[in-house]
Jmol script that loads the backbone (N, CA, C; Angstrom):
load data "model"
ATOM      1  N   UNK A   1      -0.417 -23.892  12.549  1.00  0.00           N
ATOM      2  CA  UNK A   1      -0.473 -23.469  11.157  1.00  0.00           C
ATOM      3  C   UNK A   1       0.958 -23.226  10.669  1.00  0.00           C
ATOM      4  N   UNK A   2       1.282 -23.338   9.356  1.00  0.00           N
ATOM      5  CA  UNK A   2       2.787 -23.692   8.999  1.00  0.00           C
ATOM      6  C   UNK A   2       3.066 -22.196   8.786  1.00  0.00           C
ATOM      7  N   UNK A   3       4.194 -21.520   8.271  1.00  0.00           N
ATOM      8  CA  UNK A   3       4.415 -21.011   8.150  1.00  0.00           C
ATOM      9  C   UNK A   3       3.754 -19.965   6.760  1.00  0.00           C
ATOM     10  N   UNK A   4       4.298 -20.547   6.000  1.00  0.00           N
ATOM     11  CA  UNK A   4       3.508 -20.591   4.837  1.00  0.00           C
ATOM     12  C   UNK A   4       1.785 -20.231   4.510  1.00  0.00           C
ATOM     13  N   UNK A   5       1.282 -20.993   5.038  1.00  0.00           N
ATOM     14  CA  UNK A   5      -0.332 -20.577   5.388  1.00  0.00           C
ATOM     15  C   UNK A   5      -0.520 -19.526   6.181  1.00  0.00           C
ATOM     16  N   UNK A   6       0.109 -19.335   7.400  1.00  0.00           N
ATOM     17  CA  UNK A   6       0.330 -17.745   8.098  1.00  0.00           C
ATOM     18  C   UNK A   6       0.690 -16.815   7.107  1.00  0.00           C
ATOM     19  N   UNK A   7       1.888 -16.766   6.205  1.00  0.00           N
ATOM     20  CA  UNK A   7       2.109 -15.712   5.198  1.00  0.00           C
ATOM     21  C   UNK A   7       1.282 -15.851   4.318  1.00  0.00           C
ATOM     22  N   UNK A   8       0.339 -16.787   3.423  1.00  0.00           N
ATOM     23  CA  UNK A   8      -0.611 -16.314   2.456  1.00  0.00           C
ATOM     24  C   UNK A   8      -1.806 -15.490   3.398  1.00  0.00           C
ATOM     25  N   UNK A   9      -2.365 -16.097   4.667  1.00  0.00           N
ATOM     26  CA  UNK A   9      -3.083 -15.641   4.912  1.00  0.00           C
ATOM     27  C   UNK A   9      -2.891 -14.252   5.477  1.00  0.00           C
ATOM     28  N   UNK A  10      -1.462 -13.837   5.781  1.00  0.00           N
ATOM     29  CA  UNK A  10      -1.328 -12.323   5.871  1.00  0.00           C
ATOM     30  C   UNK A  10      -1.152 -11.905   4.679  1.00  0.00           C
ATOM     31  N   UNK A  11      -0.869 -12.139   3.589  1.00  0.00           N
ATOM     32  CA  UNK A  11      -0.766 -11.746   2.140  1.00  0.00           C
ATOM     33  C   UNK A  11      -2.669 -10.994   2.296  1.00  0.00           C
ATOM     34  N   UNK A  12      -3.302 -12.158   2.072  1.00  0.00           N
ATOM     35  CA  UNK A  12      -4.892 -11.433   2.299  1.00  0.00           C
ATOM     36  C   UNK A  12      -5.563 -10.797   3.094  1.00  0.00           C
ATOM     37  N   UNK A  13      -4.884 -10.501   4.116  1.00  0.00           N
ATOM     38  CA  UNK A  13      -5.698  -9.576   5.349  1.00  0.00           C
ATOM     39  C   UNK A  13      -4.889  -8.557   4.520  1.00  0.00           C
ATOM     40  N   UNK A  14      -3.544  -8.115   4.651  1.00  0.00           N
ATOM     41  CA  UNK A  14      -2.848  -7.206   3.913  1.00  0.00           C
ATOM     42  C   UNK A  14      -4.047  -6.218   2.962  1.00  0.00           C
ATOM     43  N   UNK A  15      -4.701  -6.686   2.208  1.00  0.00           N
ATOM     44  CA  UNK A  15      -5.385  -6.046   1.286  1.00  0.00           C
ATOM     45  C   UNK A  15      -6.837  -5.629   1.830  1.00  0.00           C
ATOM     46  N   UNK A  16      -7.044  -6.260   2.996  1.00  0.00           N
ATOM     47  CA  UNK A  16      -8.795  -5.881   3.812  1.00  0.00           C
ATOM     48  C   UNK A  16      -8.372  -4.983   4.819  1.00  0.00           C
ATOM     49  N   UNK A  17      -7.227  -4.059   5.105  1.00  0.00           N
ATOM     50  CA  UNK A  17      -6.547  -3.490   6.475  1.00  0.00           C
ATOM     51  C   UNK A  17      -7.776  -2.530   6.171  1.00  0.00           C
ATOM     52  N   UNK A  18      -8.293  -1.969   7.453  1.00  0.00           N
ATOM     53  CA  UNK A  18      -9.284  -1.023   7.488  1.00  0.00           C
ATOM     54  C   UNK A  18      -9.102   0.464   7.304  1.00  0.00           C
ATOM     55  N   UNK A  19      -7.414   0.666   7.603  1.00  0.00           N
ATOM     56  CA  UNK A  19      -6.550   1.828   7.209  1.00  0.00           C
ATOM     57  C   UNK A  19      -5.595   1.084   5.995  1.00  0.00           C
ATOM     58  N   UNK A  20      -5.372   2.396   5.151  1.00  0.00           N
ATOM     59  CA  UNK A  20      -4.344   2.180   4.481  1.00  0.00           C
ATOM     60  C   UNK A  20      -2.770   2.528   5.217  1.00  0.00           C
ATOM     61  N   UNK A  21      -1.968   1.604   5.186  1.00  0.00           N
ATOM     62  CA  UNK A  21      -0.521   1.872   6.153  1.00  0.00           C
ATOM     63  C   UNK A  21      -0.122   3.172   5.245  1.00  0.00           C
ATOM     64  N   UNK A  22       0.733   3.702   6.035  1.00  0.00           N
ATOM     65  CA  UNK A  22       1.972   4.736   5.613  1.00  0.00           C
ATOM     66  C   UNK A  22       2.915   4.518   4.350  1.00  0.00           C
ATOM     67  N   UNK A  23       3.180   5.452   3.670  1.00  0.00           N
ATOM     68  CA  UNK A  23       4.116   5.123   2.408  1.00  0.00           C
ATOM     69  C   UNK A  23       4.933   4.050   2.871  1.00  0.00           C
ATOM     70  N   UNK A  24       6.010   4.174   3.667  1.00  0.00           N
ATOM     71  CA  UNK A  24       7.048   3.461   4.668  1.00  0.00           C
ATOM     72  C   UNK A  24       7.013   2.192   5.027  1.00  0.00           C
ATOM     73  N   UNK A  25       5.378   1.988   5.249  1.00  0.00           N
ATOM     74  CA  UNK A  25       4.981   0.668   5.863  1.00  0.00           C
ATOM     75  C   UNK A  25       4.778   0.036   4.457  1.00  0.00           C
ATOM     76  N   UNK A  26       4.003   0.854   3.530  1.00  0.00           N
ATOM     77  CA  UNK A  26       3.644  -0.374   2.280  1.00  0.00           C
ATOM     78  C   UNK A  26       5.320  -0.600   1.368  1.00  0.00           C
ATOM     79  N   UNK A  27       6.083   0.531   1.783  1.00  0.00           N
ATOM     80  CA  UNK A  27       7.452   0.049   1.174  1.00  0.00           C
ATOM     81  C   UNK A  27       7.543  -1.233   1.811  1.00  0.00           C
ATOM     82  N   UNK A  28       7.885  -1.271   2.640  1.00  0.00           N
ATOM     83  CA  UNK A  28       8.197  -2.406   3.906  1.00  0.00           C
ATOM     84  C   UNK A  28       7.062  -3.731   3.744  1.00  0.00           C
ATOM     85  N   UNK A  29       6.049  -3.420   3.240  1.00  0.00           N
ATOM     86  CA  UNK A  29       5.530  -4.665   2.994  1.00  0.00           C
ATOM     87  C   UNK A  29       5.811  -5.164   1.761  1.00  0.00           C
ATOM     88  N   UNK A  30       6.020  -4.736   0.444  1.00  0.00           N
ATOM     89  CA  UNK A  30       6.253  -4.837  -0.445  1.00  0.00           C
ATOM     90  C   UNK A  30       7.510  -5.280  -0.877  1.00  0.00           C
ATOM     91  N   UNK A  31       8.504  -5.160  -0.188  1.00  0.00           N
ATOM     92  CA  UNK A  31       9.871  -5.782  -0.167  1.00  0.00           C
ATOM     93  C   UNK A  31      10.153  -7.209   0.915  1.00  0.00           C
ATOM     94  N   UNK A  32       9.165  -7.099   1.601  1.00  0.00           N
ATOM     95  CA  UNK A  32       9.232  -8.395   2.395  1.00  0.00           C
ATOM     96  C   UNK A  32       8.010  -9.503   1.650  1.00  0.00           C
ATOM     97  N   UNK A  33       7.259  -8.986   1.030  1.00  0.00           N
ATOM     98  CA  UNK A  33       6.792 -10.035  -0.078  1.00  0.00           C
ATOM     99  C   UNK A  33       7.428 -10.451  -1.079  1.00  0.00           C
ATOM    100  N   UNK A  34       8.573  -9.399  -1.470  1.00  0.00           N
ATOM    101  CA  UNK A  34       9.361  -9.810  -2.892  1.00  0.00           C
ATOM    102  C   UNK A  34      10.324 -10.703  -2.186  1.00  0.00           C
ATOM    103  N   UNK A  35      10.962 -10.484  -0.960  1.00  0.00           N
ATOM    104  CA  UNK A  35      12.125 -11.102  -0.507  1.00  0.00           C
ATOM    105  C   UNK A  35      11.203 -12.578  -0.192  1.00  0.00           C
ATOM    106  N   UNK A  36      10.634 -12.925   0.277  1.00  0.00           N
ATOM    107  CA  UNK A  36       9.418 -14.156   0.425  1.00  0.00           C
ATOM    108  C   UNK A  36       9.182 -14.923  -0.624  1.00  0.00           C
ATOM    109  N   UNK A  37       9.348 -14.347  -1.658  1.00  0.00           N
ATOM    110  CA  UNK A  37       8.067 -14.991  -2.546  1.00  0.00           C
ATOM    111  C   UNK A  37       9.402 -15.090  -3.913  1.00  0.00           C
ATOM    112  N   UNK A  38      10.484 -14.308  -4.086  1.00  0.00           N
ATOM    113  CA  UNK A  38      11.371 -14.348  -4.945  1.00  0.00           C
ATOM    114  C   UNK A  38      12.743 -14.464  -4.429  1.00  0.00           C
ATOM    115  N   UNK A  39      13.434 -13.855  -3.297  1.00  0.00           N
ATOM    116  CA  UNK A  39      14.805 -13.928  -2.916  1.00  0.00           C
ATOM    117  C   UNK A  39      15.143 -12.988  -2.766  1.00  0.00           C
ATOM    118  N   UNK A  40      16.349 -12.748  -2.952  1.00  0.00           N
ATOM    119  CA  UNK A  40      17.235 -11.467  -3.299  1.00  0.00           C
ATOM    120  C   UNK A  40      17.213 -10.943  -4.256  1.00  0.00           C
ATOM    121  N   UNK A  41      16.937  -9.542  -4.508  1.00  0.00           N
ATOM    122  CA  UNK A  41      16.916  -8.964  -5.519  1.00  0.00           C
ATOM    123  C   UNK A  41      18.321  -8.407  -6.430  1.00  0.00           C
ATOM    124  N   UNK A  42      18.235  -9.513  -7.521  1.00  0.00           N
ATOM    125  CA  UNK A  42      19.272  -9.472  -8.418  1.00  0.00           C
ATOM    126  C   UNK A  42      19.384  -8.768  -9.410  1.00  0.00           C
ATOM    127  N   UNK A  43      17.965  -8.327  -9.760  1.00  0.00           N
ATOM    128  CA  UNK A  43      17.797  -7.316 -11.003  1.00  0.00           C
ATOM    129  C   UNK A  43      18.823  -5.645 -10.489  1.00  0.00           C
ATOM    130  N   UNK A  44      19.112  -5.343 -11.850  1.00  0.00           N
ATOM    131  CA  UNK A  44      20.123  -3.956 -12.014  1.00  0.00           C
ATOM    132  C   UNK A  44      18.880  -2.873 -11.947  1.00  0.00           C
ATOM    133  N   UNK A  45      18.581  -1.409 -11.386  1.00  0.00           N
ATOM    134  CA  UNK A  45      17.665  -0.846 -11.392  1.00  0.00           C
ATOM    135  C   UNK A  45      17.988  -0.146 -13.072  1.00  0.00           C
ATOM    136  N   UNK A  46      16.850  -0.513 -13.599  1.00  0.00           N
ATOM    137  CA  UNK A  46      16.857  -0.053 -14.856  1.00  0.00           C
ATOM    138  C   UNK A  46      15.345   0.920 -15.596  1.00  0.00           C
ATOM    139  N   UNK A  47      15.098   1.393 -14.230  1.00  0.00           N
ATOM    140  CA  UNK A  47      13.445   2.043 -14.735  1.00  0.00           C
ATOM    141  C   UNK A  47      13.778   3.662 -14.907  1.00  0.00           C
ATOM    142  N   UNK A  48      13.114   4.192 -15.568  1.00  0.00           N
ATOM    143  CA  UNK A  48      13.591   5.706 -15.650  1.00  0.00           C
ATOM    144  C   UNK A  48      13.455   6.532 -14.502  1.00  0.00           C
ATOM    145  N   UNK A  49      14.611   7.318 -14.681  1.00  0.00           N
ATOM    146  CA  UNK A  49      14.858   8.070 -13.397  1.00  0.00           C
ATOM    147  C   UNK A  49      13.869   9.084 -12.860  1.00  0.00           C
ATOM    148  N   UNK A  50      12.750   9.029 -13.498  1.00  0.00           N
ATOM    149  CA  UNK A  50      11.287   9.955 -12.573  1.00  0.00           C
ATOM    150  C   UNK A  50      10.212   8.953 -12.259  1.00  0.00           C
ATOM    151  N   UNK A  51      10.903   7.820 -12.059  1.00  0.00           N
ATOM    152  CA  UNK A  51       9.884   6.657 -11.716  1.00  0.00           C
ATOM    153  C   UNK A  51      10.414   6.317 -10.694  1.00  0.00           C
ATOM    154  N   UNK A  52       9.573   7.261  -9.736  1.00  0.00           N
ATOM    155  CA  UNK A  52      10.274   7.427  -8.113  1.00  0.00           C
ATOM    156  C   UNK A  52       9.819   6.232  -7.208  1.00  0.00           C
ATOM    157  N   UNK A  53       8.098   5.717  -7.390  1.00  0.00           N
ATOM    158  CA  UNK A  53       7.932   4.501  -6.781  1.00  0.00           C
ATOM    159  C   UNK A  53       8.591   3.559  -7.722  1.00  0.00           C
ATOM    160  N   UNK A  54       8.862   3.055  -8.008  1.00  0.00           N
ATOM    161  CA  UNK A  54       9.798   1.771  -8.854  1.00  0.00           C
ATOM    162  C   UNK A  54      10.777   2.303  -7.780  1.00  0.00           C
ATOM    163  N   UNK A  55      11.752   2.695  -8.281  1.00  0.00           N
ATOM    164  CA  UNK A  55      13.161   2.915  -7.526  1.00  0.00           C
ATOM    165  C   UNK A  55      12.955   2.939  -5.951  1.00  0.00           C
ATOM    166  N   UNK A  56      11.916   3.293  -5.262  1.00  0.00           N
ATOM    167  CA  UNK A  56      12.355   3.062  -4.067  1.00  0.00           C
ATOM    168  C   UNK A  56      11.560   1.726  -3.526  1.00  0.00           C
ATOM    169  N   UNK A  57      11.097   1.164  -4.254  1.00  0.00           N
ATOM    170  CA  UNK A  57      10.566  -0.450  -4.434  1.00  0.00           C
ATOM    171  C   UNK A  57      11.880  -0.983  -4.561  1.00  0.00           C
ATOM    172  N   UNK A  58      12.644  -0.764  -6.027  1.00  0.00           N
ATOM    173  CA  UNK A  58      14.193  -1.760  -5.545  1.00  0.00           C
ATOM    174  C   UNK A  58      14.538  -1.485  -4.349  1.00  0.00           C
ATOM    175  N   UNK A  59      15.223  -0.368  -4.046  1.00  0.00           N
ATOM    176  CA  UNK A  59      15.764  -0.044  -3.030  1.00  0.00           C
ATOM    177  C   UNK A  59      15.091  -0.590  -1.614  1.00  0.00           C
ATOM    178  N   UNK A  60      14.216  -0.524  -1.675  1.00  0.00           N
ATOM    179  CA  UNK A  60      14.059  -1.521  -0.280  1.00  0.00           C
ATOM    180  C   UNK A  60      14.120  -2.835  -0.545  1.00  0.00           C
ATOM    181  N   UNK A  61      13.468  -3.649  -1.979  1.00  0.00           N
ATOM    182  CA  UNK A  61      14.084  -4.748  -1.956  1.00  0.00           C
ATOM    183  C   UNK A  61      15.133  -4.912  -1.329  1.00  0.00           C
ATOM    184  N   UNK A  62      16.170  -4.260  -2.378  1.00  0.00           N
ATOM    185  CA  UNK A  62      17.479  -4.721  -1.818  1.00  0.00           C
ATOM    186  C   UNK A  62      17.857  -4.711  -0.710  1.00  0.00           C
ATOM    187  N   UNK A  63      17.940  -3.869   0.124  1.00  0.00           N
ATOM    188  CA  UNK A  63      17.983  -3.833   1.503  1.00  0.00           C
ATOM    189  C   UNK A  63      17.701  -5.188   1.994  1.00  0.00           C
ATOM    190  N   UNK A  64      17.207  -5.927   1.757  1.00  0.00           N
ATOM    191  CA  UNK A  64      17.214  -7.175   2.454  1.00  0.00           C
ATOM    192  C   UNK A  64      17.681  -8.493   1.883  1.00  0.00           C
ATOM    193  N   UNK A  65      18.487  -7.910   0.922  1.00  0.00           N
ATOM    194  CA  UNK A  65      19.463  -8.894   0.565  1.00  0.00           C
ATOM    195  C   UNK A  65      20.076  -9.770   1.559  1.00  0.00           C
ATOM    196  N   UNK A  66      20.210 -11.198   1.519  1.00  0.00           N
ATOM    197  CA  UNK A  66      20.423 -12.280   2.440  1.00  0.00           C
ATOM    198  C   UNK A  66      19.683 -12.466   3.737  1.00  0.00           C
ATOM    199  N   UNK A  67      18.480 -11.862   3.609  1.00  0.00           N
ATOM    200  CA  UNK A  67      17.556 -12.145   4.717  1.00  0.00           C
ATOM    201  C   UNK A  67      16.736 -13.775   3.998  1.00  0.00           C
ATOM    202  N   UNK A  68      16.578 -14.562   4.566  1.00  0.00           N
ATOM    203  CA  UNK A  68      15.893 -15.749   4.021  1.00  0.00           C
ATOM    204  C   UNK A  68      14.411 -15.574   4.041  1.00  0.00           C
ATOM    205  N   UNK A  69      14.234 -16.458   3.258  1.00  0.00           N
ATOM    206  CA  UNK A  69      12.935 -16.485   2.427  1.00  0.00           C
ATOM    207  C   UNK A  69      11.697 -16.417   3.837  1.00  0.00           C
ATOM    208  N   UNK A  70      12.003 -17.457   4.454  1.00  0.00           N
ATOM    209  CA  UNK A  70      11.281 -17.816   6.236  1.00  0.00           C
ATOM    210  C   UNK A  70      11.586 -16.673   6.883  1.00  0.00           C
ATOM    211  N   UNK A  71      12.199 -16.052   6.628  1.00  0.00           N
ATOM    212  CA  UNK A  71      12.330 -14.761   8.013  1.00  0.00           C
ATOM    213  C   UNK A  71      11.582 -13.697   7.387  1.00  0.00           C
ATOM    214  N   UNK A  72      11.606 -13.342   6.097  1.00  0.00           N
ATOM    215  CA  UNK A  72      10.799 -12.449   5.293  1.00  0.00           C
ATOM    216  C   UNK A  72       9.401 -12.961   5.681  1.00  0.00           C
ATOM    217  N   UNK A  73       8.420 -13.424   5.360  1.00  0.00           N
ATOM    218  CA  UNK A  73       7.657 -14.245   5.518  1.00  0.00           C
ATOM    219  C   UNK A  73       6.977 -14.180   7.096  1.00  0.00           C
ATOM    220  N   UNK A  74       7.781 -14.514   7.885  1.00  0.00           N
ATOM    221  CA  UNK A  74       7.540 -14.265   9.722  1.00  0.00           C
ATOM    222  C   UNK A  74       7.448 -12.798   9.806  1.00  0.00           C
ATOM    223  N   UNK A  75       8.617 -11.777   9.186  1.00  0.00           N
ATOM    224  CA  UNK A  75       8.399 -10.346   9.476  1.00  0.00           C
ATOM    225  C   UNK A  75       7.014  -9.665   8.793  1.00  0.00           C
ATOM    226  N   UNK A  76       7.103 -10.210   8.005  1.00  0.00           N
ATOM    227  CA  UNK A  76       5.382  -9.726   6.854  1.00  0.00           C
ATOM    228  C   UNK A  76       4.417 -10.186   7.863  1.00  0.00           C
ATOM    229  N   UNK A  77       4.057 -11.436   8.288  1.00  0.00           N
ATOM    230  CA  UNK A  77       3.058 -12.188   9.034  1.00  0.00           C
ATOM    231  C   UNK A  77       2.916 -11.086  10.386  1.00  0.00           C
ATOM    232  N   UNK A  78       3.956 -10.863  10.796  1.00  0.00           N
ATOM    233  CA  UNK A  78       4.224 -10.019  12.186  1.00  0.00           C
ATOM    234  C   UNK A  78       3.605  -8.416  11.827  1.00  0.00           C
ATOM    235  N   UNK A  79       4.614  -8.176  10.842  1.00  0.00           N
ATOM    236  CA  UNK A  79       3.811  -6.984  10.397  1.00  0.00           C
ATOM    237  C   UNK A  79       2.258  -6.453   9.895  1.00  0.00           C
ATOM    238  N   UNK A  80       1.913  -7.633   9.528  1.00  0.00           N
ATOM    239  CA  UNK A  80       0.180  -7.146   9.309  1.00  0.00           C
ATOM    240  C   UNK A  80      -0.365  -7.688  10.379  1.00  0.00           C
ATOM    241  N   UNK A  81      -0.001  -8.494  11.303  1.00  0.00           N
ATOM    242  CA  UNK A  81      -0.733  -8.243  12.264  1.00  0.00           C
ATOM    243  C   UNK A  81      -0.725  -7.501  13.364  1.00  0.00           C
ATOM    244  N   UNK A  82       0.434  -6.673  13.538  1.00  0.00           N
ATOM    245  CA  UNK A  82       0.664  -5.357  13.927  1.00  0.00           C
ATOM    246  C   UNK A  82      -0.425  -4.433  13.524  1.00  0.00           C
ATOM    247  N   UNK A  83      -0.254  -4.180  12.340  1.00  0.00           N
ATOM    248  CA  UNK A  83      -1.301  -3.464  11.768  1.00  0.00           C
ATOM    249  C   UNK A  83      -2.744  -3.493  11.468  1.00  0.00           C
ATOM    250  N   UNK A  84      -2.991  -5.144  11.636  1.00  0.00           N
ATOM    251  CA  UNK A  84      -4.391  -5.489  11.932  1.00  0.00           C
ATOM    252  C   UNK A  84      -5.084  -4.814  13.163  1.00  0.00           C
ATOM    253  N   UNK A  85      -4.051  -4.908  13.880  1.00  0.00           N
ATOM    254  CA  UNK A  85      -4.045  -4.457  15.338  1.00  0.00           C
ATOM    255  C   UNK A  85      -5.010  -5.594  16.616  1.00  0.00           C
TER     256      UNK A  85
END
end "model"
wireframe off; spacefill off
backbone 0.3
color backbone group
């Protein structure tokens, strides 16, 4: 199975997990879908400053600035099935 089809199809288990993951973990999934599915995050953080999930959504985006699109993608795939268990 290509790569690609492994990450949509962890995209959809992602949402059937029988637990909901940890704040930490859905940060972490959520920035390895943006880094996957969009790149590097180029946007300036521009959301108001008591919009605490937004901001730490960029912020982990960014954090993975120059990680490639395929390695994002393998770590997400890896990661829900970690958590699939």
């Amino acid at each position: 199975m290509s790569l690609v089809n492994q990450f949509t199809e962890a995209v959809a288990t992602s949402k059937t997990l029988s637990e909901k993951p940890d704040n930490n973990t859905l940060l972490t999934l959520y920035s390895l879908y943006k880094q996957a599915t969009e790149g590097d995050n180029t946007e300036e953080y521009s959301v108001g400053a008591f919009d605490f999930v937004a901001k730490f959504k960029h912020e982990a985006w960014a954090k993975l600035k120059g990680t490639t699109k395929d390695a994002a993608m393998q770590e997400y795939v890896d990661l829900v099935a970690k958590l699939k268990g």
